[in-house]
Structures are given as C-alpha cells and as structure tokens.
C-alpha positions, 0 to 999 in steps of 0.5 A: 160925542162931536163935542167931547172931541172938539172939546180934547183936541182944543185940550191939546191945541192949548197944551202945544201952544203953552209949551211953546215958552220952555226954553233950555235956557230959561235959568241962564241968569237967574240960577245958572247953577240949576242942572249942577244942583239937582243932579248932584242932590238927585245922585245923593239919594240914587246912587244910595238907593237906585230903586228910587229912579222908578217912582221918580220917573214915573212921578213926572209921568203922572204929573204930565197927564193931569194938567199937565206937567204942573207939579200938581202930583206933589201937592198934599191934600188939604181939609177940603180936597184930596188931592192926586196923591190920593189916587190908587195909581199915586200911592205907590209913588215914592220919593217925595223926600228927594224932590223936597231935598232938591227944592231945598238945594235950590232955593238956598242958592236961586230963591223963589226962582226955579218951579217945581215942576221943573225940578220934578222934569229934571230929577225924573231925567237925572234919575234915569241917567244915573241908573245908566239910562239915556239922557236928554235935554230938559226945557224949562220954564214951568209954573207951579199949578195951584190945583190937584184933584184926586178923581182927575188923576182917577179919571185921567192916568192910564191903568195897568188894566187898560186895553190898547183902545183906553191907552190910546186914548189916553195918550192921544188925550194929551198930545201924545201918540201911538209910538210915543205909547210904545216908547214911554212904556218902556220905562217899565225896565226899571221899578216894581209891580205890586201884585194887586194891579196884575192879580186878576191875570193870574186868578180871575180874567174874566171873573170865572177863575181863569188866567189870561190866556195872552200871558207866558203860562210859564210866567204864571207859574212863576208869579203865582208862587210869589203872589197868592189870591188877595195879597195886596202888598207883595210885589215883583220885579218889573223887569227880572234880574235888572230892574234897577239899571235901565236898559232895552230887556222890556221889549224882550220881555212883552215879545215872550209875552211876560209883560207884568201888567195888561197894559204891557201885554196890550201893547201887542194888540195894535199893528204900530205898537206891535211893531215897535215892540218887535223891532226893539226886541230884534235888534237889542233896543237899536233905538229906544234910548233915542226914541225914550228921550224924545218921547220924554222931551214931548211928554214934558212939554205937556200943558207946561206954560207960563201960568201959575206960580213958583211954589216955595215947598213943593207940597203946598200951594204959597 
C-alpha cells in the first residue's frame, strides 16, 4: 500500500515537472499561424455539426488520463497491441476525422513541426468555444507518445459507474483535485449518453430489480420510456433541451438529482463537490466558465513534456 502511494505521487511530481516546458509561445517561429488554422478547420466541421464539440472534449479529456496528454487516444491499433481506442469508454469517441482534417491543415503549411496532441488541446478548446463556451489559453509544446494500451485506458478513465472515492482517485492519480472534479464534470453540459452506461440506475442497482434510489423518480420514468432493459444503442441527451450549447444547466440538473450517470450523482456525496454543485447551481454558473478553463489549463499540462515525437498522421506511430 506504502508503495503504491509513494509510487502515484512520483507519478504526479514527474507530470508537474514535465509540464513545466509548455509555453503560449511555443509556435511563434515555427508556425505562427498554428491557432488561426485549427480553429478555422475546427469551425468547418462544428459550426456543421455542433454535436461533434462533446467527443471532442471528451477525447482530450481521455487522452490526458492515460500518460498523460500525449495523443496516445488517437492511435490505431496495430496486430499486435490494442490500443486505448479499443476501451469500452473510447468507442463512443467521435470525431477523429476533424483531428485528422486539422492535421492536414497544419502540416501543409508548418510541416513536421506542430504534435498532435497539441492539436488535440486546441481543437477540445476551440470546439467549446464555438458552441458559445468559455475560452482559455492553450500552452503548447507537446510530444506525440509512441504507446497506446487498451487495459491502462481500462484501468485508468474514470467510469460513469464510479462512486465518489474511484473519482477521487482517479483525478488525484494524475494531479488533479477535488474541485477540479466538480469542474470538469461540468463538461457534461454538452454530448450524449448511451443507455448502457446508466441502464443499471434504471433497472437493477443493486442487482434485485430496483432503481437508485439517489435518482429524480420523475427522471426514472422519463428514461425508462427512452431506454428499455438491454438496449445498448439508444441514447439521450446529457443535458435536456441544450446539449448542443455550452452553458452552467449541469449543476442545475445534479442539484435535482437528474445527473445522467452515477458518476453525476456522486458528486453530491462529498462536502466539496457538493458544495460546488450548490454554488453553481445557485447562483446560474457565477463561476464555472472561469473555473472550466482553469481547470482545463491543469488538465492539459498533464504529463505533457518534451519526450516523444512529432507524429506525421495522428493515428500511427512515425
């Protein structure tokens, strides 16, 4: 037990350290133009289909918590390893094609300069902002890892069916803490749930046929006639009536008790978190734009050094 903690906060001392080369400048010579060509590729394809902005987010978020933010997510599998793709939590990912339609953009005019897990940070920021989100500056100066495993996505992405002590973990696992869960959670404002990862609330907590009882019994009903007993396709709206715009209706939500997932709902069950979630909620979100792009400034710095490479398609090693 002594040494798997020692073990983590050397983890996240060497993430800290690492993240220290990221500069807002890191482009200035050799691709000036970096943060013009992403966000305007980034916009052809939101302002088409804003429900892309979600994945996206949410596909810097997973690669940040495995290795950290390496770009590890957007490697394929090859014959002989499969890859974080291939994780339960990453195939509901979408949007690869925008991050491969980026890298394009960019290396025809900076090539072989600018990772892609740089793009990924940016295209996650630039695709909140387009659906009227908060913005904040992106450091750069990732590298490209040249190793993706599905069992540490496995091991390592927080679950929707995580109780408040695996969420704490898991963020405390890579630097982050207990606000910052609060916050980044929030990004649930935006995107889509699938009925399999909240099926069990509806039909079997505690595997006796039963609801959660921690859950809006009006809400129940209202997904129980959307998603029935072993559909594992359907899915519903994350954040009813605007999830597809960005803005504070989450906290609202979790506060009635109509967080989709249980990891929603946990949030409720620790003093801070609860606190946070009360706050937002009271006073419309006074805060969590500023608080979301801090948040995501820490995030993003995650384990994100100078080791690696500059991948030349973002879904191969070179």
């Amino acid at each position: 037990m002594a040494i798997s903690i020692i073990f983590k906060l050397f983890l996240v001392a060497l993430m800290v350290a690492n993240s220290q080369s990221l500069t807002l400048d890191y482009y200035k010579k050799t691709c000036p133009s970096i943060e013009y060509i992403v966000k305007e590729t980034t916009a052809h394809y939101i302002l088409r289909a804003p429900s892309l902005s979600a994945p996206l987010l949410r596909m810097h978020f997973h690669d940040c918590f495995v290795r950290g933010c390496d770009g590890s997510v957007l490697l394929n599998s090859t014959k002989n390893n499969k890859a974080e793709k291939e994780s339960i939590p990453n195939q509901t990912l979408r949007g690869w094609h925008v991050i491969d339609a980026v890298k394009t953009a960019v290396e025809s005019k900076c090539p072989g300069v600018v990772s892609c897990a740089d793009i990924l940070a940016l295209v996650a920021r630039d695709a909140v902002l387009l659906i009227k989100g908060p913005f904040w500056d992106v450091p750069l100066g990732r590298k490209d890892g040249r190793v993706s495993i599905k069992t540490e996505a496995d091991n390592g992405l927080p679950s929707p069916f995580a109780n408040i002590s695996s969420l704490k973990s898991n963020f405390g696992n890579v630097g982050l803490n207990s606000k910052d869960l609060a916050v980044l959670s929030g990004g649930h404002t935006i995107g889509i749930g699938h009925c399999f990862a909240f099926n069990n609330r509806l039909y079997n907590f505690t595997g006796k046929g039963d609801t959660d009882p921690s859950l809006d019994p009006n809400y129940i009903t209202h997904l129980k006639a959307k998603c029935k007993p072993g559909d594992n396709t359907t899915f519903v709206e994350m954040d009813p009536g605007s999830f597809k715009s960005f803005d504070n209706d989450y906290y609202t939500l979790v506060s009635k008790r109509r967080g989709l997932f249980q990891s929603d709902a946990a949030l409720l069950d620790d003093a801070q978190t609860k606190s946070y979630v009360k706050l937002q909620s009271a006073t419309h979100g006074s805060t969590f734009f500023k608080d979301f792009a801090e948040s995501m400034i820490k995030m993003g710095n995650i384990g994100a050094g100078s080791s690696g490479e500059i991948r030349k398609h973002c879904a191969f090693v070179n």
